[in-house]
C-alpha positions as CSV (number, residue, x, y, z in Angstrom):
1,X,-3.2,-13.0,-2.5
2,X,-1.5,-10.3,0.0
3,X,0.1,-7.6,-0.9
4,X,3.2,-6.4,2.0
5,X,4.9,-3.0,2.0
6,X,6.4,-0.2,4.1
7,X,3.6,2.7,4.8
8,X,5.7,5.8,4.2
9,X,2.7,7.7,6.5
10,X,3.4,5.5,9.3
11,X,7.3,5.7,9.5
12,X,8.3,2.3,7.4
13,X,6.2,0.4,9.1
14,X,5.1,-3.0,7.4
15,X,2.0,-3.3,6.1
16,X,0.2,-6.7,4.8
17,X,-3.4,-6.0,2.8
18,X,-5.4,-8.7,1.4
19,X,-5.4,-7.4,-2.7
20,X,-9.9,-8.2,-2.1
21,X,-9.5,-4.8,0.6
22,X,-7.8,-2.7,-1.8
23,X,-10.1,0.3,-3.5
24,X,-7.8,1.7,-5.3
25,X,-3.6,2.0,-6.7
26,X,-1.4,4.4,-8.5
27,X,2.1,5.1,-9.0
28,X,3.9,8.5,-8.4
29,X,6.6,10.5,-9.9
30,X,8.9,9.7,-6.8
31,X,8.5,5.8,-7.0
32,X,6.0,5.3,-4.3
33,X,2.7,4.2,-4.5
34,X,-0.6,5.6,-3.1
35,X,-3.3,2.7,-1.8
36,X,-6.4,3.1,-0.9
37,X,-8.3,0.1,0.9
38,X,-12.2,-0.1,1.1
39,X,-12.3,1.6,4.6
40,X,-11.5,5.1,2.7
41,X,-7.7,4.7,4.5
42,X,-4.9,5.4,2.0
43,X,-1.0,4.5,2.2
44,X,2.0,5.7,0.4
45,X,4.2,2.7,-0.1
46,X,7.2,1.2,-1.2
47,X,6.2,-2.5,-2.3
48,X,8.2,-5.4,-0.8
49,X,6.2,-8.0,-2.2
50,X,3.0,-9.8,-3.3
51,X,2.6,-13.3,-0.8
């Protein structure tokens, strides 16, 4: 399974992660979430959807 959302860091730009790469997931007070993938590189994201 894939997970695909807009990186907030990266001006909206779409982002599609395999759910296997992903370290590490948390929600924030302002609705976005902060992911961290096993290469130590985080995202702040808005999720469009799991594929």
């Amino acid at each position: 399974m894939k997970i695909k959302f807009k990186d907030l860091y990266m001006d909206g730009e779409v982002v599609i992660l395999d759910v296997s790469d992903i370290r590490m997931m948390t929600g924030d007070q302002d609705e976005t979430i902060l992911i961290e993938n096993v290469d130590g590189v985080f995202y702040r994201a808005i999720v469009i959807e799991f594929v």
